[in-house]
C-alpha positions as CSV (number, residue, x, y, z in Angstrom):
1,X,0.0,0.0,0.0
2,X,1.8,3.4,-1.3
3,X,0.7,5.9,1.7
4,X,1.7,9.8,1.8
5,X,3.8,10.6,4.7
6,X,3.6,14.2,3.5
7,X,3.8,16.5,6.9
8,X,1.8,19.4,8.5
9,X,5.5,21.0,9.2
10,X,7.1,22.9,6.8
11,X,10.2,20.7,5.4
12,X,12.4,21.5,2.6
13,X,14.4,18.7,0.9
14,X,17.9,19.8,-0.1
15,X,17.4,17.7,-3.5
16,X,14.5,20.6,-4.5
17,X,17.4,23.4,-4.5
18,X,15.7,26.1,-2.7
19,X,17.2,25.3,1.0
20,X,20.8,23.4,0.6
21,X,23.9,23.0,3.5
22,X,25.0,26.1,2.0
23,X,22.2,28.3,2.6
24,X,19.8,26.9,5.6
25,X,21.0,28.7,8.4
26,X,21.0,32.3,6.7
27,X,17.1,31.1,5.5
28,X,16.8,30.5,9.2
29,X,16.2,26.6,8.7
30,X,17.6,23.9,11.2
31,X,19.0,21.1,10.1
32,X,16.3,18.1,11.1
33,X,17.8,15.1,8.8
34,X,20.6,14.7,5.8
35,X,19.5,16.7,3.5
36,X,16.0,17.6,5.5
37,X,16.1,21.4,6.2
38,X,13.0,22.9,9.3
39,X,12.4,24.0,11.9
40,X,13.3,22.7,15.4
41,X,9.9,22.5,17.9
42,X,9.9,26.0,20.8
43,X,11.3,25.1,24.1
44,X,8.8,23.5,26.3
45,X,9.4,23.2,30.5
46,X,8.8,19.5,30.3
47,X,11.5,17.6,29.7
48,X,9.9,14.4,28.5
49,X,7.7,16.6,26.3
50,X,10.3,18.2,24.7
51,X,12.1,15.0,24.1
52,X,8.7,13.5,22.0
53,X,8.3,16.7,20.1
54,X,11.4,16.6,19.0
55,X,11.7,12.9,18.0
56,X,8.6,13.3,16.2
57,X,10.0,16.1,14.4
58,X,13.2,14.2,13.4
59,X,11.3,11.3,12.4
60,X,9.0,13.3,10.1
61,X,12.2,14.9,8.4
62,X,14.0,11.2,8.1
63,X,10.9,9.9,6.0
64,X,10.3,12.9,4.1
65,X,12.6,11.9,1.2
66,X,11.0,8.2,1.0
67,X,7.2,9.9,0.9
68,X,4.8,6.9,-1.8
69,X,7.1,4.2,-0.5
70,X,5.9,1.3,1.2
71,X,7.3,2.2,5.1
72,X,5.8,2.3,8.2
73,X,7.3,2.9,11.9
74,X,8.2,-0.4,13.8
75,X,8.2,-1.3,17.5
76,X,9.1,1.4,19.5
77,X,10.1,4.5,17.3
78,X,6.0,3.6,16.5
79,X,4.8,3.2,19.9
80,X,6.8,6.3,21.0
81,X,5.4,8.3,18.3
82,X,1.7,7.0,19.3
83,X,2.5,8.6,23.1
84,X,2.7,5.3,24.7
85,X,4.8,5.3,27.6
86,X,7.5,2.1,27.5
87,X,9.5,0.1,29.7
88,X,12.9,2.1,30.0
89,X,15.3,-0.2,28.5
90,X,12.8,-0.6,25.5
91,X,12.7,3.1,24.8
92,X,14.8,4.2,21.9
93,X,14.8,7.9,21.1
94,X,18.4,8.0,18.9
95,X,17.5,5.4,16.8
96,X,14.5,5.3,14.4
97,X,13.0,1.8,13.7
98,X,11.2,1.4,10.4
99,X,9.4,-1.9,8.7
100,X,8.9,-2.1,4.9
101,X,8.3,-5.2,2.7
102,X,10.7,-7.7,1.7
103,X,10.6,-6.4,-2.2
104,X,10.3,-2.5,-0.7
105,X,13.0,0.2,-0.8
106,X,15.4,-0.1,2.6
107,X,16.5,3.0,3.2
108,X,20.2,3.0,4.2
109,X,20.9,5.7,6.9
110,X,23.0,5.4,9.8
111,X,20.0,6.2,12.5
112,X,17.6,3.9,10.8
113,X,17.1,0.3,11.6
114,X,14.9,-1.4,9.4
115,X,12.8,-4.4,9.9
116,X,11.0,-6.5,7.0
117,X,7.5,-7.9,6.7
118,X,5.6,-10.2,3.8
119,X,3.5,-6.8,3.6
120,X,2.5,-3.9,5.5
121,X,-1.2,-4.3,6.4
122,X,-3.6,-1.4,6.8
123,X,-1.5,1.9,7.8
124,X,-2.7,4.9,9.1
125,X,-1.0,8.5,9.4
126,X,-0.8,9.8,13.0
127,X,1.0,13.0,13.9
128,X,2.2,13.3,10.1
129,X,3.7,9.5,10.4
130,X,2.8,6.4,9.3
131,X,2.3,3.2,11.9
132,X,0.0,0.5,12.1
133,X,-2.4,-0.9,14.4
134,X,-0.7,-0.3,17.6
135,X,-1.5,-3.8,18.5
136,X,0.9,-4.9,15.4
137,X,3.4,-2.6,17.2
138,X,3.0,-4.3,20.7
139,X,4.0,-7.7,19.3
140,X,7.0,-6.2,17.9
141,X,8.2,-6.0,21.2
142,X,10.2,-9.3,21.5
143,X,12.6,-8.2,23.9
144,X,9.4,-7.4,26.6
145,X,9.0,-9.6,29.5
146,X,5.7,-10.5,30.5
147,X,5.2,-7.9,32.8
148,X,6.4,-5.2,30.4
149,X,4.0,-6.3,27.5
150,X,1.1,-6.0,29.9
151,X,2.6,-2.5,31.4
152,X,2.4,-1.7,27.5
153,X,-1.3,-3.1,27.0
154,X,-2.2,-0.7,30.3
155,X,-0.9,2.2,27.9
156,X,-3.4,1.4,25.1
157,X,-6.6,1.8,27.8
158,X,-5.2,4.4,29.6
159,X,-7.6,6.4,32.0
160,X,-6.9,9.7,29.9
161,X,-6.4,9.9,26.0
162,X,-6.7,6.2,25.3
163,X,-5.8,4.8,22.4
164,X,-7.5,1.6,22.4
165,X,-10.5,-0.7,24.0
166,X,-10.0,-3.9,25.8
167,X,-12.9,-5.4,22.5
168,X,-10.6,-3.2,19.6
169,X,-7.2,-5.0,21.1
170,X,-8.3,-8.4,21.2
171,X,-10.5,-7.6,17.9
172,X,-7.4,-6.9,16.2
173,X,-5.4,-9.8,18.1
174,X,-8.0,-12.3,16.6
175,X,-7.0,-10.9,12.9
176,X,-3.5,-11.4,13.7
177,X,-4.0,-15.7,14.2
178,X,-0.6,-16.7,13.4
179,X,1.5,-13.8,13.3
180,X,4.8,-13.8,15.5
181,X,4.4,-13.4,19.8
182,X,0.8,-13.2,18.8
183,X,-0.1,-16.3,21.1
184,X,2.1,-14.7,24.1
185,X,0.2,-11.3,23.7
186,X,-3.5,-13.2,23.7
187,X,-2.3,-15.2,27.1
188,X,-1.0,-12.2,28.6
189,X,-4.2,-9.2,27.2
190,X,-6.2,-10.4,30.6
191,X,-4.3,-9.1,32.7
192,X,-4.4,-5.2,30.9
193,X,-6.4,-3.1,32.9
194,X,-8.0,0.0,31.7
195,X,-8.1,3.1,34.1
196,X,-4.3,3.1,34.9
197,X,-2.8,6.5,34.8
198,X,1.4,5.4,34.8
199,X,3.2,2.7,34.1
200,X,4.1,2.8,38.0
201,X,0.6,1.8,38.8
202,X,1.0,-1.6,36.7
203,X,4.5,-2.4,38.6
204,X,2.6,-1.6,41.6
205,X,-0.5,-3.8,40.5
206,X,1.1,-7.0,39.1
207,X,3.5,-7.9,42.3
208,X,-0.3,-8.2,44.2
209,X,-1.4,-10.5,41.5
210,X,2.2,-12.7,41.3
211,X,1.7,-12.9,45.0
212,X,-1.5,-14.8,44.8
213,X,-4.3,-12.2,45.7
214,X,-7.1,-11.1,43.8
215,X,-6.5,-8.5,41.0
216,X,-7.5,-5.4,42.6
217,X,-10.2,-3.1,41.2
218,X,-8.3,0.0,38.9
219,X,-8.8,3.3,39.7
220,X,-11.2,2.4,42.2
221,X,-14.0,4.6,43.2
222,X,-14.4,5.4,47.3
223,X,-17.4,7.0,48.7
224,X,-16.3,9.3,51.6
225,X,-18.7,10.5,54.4
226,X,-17.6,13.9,53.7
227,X,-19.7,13.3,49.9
228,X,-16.3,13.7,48.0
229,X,-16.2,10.8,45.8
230,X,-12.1,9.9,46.0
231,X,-10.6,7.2,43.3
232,X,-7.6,5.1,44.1
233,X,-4.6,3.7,42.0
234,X,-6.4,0.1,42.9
235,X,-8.0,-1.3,45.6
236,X,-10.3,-4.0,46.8
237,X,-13.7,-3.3,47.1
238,X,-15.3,-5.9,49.5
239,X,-12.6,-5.7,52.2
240,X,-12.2,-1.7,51.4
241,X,-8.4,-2.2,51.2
242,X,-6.6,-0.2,48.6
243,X,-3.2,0.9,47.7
244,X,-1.4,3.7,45.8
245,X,2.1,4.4,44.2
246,X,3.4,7.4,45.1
247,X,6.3,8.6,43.0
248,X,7.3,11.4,45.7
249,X,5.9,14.3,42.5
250,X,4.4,16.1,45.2
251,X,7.4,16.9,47.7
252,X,7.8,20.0,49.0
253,X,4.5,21.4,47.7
254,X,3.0,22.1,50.5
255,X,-0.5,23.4,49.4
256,X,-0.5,19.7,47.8
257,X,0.4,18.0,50.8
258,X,-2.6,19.7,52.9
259,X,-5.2,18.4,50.1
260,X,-3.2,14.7,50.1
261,X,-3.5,14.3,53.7
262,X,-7.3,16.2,53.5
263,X,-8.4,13.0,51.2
264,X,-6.4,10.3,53.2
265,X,-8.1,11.4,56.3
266,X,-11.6,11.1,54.5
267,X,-10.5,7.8,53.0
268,X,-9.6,6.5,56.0
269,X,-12.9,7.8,57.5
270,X,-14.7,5.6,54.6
271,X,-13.5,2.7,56.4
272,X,-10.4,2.1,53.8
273,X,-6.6,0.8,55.0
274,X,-4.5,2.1,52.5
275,X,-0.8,1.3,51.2
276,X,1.4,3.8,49.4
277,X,3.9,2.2,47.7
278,X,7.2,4.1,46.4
279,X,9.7,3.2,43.6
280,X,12.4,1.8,46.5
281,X,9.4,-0.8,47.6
282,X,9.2,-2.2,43.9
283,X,12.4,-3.5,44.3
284,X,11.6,-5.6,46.9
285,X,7.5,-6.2,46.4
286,X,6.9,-8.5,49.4
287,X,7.3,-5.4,51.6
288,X,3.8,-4.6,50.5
289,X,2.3,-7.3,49.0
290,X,2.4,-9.4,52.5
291,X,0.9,-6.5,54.4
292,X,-1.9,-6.1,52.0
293,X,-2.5,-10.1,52.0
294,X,-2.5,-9.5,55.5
295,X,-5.9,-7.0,55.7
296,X,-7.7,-8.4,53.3
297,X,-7.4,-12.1,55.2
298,X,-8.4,-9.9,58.5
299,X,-11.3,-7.9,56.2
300,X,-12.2,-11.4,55.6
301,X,-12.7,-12.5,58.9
302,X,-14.2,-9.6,60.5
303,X,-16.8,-9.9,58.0
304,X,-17.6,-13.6,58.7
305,X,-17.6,-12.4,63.0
């Protein structure tokens, strides 16, 4: 399928003649790509914003010169450009990842990496790029462990901006029967929650479910006496037992701390025990999975009292 990766940023290719190495700095031009003249995206506070904007810049100006051809983003240059948020080690932002067919044009640049395919499958243009199915894209993540494909799915049905629906990703895994990791990705799609907020909340979910307990309700609603309605990372319903990563954001703030404590006071008022976890306790899960095992089996037997 010939797609247009034409872009909504104003590029000039160096092989027209109107913006060459010679000329593109006095025409006020940056240079994005060999022989891709632009501009660079403004300055933006957040770093991991800036660092996105400009890789999706960069990968607009490196297929610019190949627009008709048969190519599509692979893996995670694709996934990245989608805004999912990956595993750290399978993040990539200085290499760009690419898949065309085996009869298709390779481009031959020394930030490219090209992966082949029988053929492309339906492609879509996103953010001026083409990419698949992000579901195609997820099973192009061989390297993943288990774990890190389902912190992955979690990305797809995201509380905010989600990509995906649980129905739409295992739609699309159906079509797929055959393809490569695709029997891994169907054993492992039961355990993607929708409602997740970080990729923290699935490291701080899965140790519960590895340890034997229930998988805990996501973003989970609590009724508190004051009438606020509070929702939690995860929790457990029944027994009113929920827990929370906190990634220590907040620190310091102390207009943020006075509305944190505000809500824990009225959660704990609903009834609720409630576990923060932090990004030291992830190393070692049994620090908090054990404690939580602990109130739900005590939940448990208050209730039959």
């Amino acid at each position: 399928m010939m797609i247009d990766v034409s872009d909504p940023i104003e590029l000039h290719l160096a092989r027209d003649g109107a913006v060459t190495c010679k000329n593109y700095t006095e025409l006020g031009y940056d240079r994005l790509a060999r022989g891709v003249y632009g501009h660079l995206p403004a300055d933006v506070d957040d770093y991991y914003d800036a660092r996105r904007q400009l890789f999706l810049v960069r990968a607009r100006a490196l297929l610019a010169p190949y627009a008709g051809r048969d190519i599509v983003l692979y893996g995670p240059t694709a996934l990245q450009a989608l805004g999912v948020a990956l595993p750290s080690h399978l993040e990539d932002w200085d290499q760009y990842h690419i898949l065309v067919p085996d009869t298709g044009y390779r481009p031959l640049r020394e930030d490219v990496v090209t992966h082949r395919c029988h053929s492309l499958g339906p492609v879509r243009v996103i953010n001026g790029l083409p990419v698949l199915n992000p579901v195609d894209h997820w099973l192009q993540l061989a390297d993943a462990t288990d774990d890190e494909l389902i912190e992955v799915g979690d990305g797809f049905v995201r509380l905010r901006h989600p990509l995906m629906t649980l129905d739409s990703i295992n739609r699309r895994l159906a079509e797929l029967s055959g393809a490569r990791n695709v029997a891994r990705v169907r054993r492992l799609v039961r355990w993607v929650a929708p409602g997740t907020e970080s990729l923290y909340e699935t490291r701080t979910r899965l140790p519960l479910i590895h340890g034997g307990l229930p998988a805990p309700r996501v973003n989970c609603p609590v009724y508190a006496p004051s009438g606020t309605v509070y929702h939690l990372d995860m929790g457990y319903e029944l027994e009113r037992v929920g827990v929370e990563y906190d990634g220590g954001v907040h620190v310091g703030d102390v207009r943020q701390m006075n509305i944190d404590a505000t809500r824990r006071r009225d959660i704990q008022d609903a009834g609720w025990i409630i576990y923060t976890v932090t990004a030291e306790q992830l190393k070692n899960p049994a620090e908090f999975v054990r404690p939580v095992e602990r109130s739900l089996a005590m939940r448990h037997a208050s209730a039959r009292r």
